[in-house]
VOSEPA-509704 format. One record per atom (N, C-alpha, C): x, y, z. Coordinates in steps of 0.001 Angstrom, whole numbers, plus 500000, padded with zeros to 6 digits. Layout:
! VOSEPA-509704
XYZ ...
***
This chain:
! VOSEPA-509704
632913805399188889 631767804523189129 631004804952190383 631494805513191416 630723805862192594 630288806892192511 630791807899191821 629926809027191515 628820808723190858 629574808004189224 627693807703189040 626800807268189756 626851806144190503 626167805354191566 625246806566192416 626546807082192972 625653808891193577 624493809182192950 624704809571191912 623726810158190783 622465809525190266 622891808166190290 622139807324190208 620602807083190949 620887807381192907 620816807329193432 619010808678193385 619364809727192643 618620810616193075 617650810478191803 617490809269191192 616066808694190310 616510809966188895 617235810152188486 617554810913187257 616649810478186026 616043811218185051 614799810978184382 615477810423182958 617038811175183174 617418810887181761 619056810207182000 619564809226181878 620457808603182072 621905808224180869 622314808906180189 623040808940179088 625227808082179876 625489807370178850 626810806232178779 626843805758177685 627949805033177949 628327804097176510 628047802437176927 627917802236176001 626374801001176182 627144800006177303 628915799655177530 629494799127178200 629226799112179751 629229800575180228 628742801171181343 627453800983181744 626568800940181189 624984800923181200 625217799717181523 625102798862180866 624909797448180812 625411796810182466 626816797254182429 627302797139183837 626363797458185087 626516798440185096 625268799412186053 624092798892186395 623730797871185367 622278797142185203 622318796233185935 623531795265185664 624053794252186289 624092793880187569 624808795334187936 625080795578189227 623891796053190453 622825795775189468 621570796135190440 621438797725190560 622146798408190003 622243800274190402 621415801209189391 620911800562188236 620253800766187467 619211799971186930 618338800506187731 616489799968187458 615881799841185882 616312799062185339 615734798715183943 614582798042183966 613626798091184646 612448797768184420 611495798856184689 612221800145185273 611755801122184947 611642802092184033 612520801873182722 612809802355181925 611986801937180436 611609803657180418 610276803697179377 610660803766177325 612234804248177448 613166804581176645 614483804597175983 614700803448175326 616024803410174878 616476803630173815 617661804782173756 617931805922172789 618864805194172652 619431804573171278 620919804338170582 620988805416169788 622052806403170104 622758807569168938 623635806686168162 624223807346167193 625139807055166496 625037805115165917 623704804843165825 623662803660166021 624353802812164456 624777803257163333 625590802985162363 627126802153163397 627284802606164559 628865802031164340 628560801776165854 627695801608167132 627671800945167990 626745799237167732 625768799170166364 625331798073166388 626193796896165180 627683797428165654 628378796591165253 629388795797165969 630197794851165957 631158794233166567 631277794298168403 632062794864168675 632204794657170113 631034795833170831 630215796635170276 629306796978170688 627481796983171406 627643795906169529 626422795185169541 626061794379171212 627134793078171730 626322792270172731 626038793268174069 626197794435174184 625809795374175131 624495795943174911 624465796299173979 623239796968173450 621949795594173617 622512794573173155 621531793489172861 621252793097174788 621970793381175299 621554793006176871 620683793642177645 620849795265177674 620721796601177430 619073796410177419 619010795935175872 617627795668175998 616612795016176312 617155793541176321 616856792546176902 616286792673178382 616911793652178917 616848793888180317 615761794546180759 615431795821179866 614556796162179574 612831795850179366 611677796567180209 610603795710180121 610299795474178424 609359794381177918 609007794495176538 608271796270176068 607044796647177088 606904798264176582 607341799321176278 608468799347176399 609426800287176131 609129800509174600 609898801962174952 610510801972173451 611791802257173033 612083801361171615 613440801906170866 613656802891169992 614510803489169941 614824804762168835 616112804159168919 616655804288167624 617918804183166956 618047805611165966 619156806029166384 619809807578165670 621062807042164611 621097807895163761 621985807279163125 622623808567161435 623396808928161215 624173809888160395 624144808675158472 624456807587158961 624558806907157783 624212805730158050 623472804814156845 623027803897157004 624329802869156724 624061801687157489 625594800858157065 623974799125157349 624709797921156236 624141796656156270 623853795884157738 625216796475158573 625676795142159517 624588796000160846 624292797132160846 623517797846162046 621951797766161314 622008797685160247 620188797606159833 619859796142160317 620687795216159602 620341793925160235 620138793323162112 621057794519162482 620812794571163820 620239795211164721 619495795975164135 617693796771164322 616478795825163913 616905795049162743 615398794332162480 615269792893163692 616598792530163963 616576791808164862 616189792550166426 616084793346166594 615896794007168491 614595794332167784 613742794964166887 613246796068166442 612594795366165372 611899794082165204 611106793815164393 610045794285163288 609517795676164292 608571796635163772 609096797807163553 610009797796163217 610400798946163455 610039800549161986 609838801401162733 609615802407161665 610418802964161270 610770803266159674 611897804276159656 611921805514159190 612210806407160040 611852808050159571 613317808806159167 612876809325157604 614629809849157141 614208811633157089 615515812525157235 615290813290156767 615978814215155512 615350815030155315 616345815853154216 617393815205154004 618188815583152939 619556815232152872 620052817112152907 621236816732154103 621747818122154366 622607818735152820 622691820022152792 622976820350151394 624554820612152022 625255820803151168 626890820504151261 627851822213151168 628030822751152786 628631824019152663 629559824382151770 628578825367150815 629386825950149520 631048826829149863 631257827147151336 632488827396151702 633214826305151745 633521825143151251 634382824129151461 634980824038150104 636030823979150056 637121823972148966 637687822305148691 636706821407148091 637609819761147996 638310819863146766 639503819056147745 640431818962146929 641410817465147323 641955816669145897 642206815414146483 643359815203145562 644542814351145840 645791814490145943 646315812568145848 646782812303144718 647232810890144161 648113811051144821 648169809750145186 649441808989145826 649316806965146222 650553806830146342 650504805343146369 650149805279148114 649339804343148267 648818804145149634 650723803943150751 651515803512150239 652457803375151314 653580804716151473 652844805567150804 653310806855150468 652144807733151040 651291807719151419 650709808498152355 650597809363153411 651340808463154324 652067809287155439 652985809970155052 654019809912154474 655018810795154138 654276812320153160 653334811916152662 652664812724151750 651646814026152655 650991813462153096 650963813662154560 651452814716155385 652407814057155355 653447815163156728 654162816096155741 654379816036154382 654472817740153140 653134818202152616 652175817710153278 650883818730152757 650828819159153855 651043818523155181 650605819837156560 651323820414156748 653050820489156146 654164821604155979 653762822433155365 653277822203153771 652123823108152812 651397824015153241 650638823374153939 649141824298154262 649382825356155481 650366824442156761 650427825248157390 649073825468158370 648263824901158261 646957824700159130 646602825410160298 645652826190160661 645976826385162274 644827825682163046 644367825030162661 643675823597162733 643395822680162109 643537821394162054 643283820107161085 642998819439161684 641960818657160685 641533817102161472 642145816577160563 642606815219161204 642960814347160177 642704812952160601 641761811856159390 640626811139159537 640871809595159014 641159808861160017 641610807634159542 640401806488160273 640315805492160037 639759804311160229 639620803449161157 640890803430161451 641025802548162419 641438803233164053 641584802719164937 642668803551166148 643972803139166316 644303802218166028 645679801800165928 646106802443165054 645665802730163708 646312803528162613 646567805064163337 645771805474163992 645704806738164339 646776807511165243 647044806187165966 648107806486166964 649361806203166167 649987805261165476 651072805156164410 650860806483163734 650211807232163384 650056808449162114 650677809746163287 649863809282164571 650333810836165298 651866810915166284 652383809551166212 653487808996166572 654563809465165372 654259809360164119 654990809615163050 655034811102162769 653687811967163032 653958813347162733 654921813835163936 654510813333165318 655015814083166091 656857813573166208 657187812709165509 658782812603165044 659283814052164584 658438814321163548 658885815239162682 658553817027163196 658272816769164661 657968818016164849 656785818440164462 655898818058164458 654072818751163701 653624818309164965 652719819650165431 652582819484166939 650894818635166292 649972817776167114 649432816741167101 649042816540168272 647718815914168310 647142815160169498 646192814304169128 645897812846169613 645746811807168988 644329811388169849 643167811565169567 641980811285170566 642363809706171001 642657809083169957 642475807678170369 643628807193171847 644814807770172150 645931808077172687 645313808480173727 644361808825174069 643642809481175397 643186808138176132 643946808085177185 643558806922178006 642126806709178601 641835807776179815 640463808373180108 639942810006180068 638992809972180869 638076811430180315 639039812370180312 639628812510181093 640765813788181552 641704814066180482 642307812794180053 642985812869178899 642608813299177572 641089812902177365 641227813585175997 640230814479175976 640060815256177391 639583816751177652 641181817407177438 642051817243177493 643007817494177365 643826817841176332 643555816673175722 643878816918174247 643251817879173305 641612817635173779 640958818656172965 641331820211173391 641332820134174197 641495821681174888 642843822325174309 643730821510174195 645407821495173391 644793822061171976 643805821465171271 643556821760169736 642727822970169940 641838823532170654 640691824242171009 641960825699170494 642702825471171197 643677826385172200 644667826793170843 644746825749170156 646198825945169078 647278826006169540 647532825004170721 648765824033171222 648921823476170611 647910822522169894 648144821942168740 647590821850167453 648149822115166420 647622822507164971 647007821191164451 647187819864164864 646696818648163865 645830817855164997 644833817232164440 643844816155165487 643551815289164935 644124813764165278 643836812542164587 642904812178165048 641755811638164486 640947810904164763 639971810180163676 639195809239164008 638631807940163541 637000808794163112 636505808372162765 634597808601162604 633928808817164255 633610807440164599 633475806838165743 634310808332166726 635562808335166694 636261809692168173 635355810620167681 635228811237166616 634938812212166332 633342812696166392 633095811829166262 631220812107166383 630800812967167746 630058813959167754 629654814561168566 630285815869168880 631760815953167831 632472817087168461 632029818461167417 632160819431168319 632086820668167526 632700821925168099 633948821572166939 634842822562167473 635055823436166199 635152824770166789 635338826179165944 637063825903165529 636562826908164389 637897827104163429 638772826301163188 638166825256162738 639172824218161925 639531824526160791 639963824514160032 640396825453158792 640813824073157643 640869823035158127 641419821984157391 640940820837157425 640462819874156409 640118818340156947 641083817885155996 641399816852156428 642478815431155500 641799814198155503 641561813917154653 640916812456154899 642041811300154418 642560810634155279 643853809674155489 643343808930154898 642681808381155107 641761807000154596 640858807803154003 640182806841153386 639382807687152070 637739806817152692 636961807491152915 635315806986153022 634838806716151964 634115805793152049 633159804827151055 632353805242150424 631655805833151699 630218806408151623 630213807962151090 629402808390150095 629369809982150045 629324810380151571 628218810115152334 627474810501153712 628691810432154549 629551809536154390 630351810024155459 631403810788154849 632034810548153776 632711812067153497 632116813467153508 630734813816153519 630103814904153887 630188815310155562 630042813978156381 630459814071157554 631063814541158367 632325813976157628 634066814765158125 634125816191157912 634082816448156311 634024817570155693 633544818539156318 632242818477157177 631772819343157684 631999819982158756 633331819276159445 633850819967160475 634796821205160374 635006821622159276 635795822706158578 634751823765158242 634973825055158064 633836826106157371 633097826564158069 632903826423159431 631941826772160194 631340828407160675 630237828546160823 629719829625161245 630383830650160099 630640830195158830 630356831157157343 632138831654157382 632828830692158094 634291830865157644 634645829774156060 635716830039155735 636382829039154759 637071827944155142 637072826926154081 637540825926154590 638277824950153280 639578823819153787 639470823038152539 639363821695153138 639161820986152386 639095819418152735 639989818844151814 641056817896152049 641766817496151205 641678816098151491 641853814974150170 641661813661150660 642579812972149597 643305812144150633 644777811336149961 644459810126149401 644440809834147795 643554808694147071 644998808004146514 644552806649146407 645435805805145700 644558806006144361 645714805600143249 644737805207142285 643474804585142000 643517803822142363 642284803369142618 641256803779143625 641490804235144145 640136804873144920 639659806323144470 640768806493143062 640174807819142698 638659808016142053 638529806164141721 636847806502141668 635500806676141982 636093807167143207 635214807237144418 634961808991144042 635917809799143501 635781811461143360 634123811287142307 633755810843141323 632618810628140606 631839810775141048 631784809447142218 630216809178143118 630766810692143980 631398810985145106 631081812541145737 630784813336144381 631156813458143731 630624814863142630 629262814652142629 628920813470141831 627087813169141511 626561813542142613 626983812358144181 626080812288144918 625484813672145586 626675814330145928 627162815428146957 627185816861146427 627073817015144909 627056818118143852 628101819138143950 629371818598144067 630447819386144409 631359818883143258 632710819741143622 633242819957142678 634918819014142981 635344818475142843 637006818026143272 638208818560142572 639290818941142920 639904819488142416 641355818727142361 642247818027141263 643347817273141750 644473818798142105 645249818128143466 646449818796143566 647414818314143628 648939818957144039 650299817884144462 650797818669145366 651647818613146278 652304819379146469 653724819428145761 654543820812145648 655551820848144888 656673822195144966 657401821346145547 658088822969146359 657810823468147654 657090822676148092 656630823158149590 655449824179149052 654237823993148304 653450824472148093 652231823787147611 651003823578147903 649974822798147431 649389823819146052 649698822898144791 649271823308143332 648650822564143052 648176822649141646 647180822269140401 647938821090140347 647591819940139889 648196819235139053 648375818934137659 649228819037137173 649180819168135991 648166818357135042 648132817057135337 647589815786134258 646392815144135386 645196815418135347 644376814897136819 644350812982136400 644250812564137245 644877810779137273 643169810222136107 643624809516135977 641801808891135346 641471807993136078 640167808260136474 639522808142137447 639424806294136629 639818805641138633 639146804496138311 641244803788137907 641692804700137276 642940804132136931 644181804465137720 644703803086138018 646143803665138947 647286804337138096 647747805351138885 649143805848138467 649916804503138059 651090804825137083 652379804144136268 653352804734136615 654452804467137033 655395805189137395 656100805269135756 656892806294135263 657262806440133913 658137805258133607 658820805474132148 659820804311131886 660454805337131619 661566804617131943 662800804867131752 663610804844130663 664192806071129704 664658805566128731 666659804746128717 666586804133127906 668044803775128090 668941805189127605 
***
């Protein structure tokens, strides 16, 4: 905090935090918001929600009425549009292209019962063997249970959410950068903004809703015209989510299993929309 304050200090034209900090700063008299001609929300899909939103809403408030707002944003979500028309009455909306989907990415997605995941999990990254993976869950509590559980089993791991402050998960990253560690848990939200070379692997733990954000993840694999696969762990029922990515996204899915300590074909691909049966048993 006193460093920023420092910094603060020498009228900086462009002022970038997380809306918590700002807001503070404002508070605290150390940041002149009535001088401020510009307020940039990035990533605004998942800060104009829940414990984000009453910062942002102060943020601006604070702010003279001339200003202006820009809201950035990767995917559109209900609960952040509604909370633009409210700050942002007039607001304009400018879209662009839809990015086309790197033909080096290999998807591929893998049935299993949701409480069988993790275990499923920790024999596909024995499988693959990775010398980088992300692996992409939802929540942060989930994230830290998932990298708590690999790192039982020996799968070296580092958990963004597990990073207390800056140092820490400069740390961590630098561990994955480095290939100290082969696996990187993280959420949407940790992950935004990062761009790191030679990942060779995505997992999607949790399965995304949205085409846009499974294109998202995905895209952190393949880079600069290397190969890549994306693999994503579906319950039955969420296998009908592979449809909408094919249509939306014009790609291709491929079912696998692992079997033998090897990621294969599957024999019978699940029907989409329908959960696995476990067999009967004859007498």
């Amino acid at each position: 905090m006193d460093r920023q304050i420092d910094k603060l200090k020498k009228r900086p034209h462009i002022v970038v935090g997380s809306p918590g900090r700002i807001r503070e700063l404002i508070a605290m008299g150390k940041l002149k918001a009535h001088a401020v001609r510009d307020v940039v929300v990035d990533e605004a899909d998942r800060l104009l929600v829940a414990e984000g939103l009453p910062a942002i809403r102060a943020i601006v408030q604070a702010t003279p009425p001339g200003r202006q707002l820009i809201f950035a944003s990767a995917t559109e979500q209900r609960e952040s549009a509604e909370a633009i028309a409210t700050l942002a009455p007039e607001v304009v909306m400018l879209r662009v292209g839809a990015t086309p989907v790197n033909e080096n990415i290999e998807h591929l997605y893998l049935v299993c019962e949701g409480r069988d995941k993790l275990e499923v999990l920790r024999k596909l990254l024995h499988a693959l063997r990775p010398e980088r993976a992300m692996v992409f869950v939802h929540r942060n509590e989930k994230a830290e249970n998932v990298a708590a559980k690999l790192a039982h089993h020996k799968i070296p791991v580092a958990d963004l959410h597990a990073a207390s402050d800056k140092r820490d998960r400069k740390q961590a990253m630098d561990d994955f950068r480095s290939a100290q560690v082969h696996v990187l848990i993280a959420s949407d939200v940790a992950a935004r903004g990062l761009d790191i070379k030679g990942v060779t692997h995505v997992v999607n733990l949790d399965v995304p809703t949205q085409s846009k954000a499974y294109l998202h993840r995905v895209g952190r694999t393949a880079r600069a015209g290397a190969k890549g696969q994306a693999v994503t762990l579906m319950t039955g029922d969420e296998v009908r989510l592979v449809r909408r990515y094919e249509r939306e996204l014009g790609i291709v899915m491929h079912q696998v299993c692992v079997r033998e300590g090897r990621v294969v074909a599957a024999e019978e691909p699940a029907r989409l929309g329908q959960p696995e049966r476990p067999a009967t048993k004859r007498a």
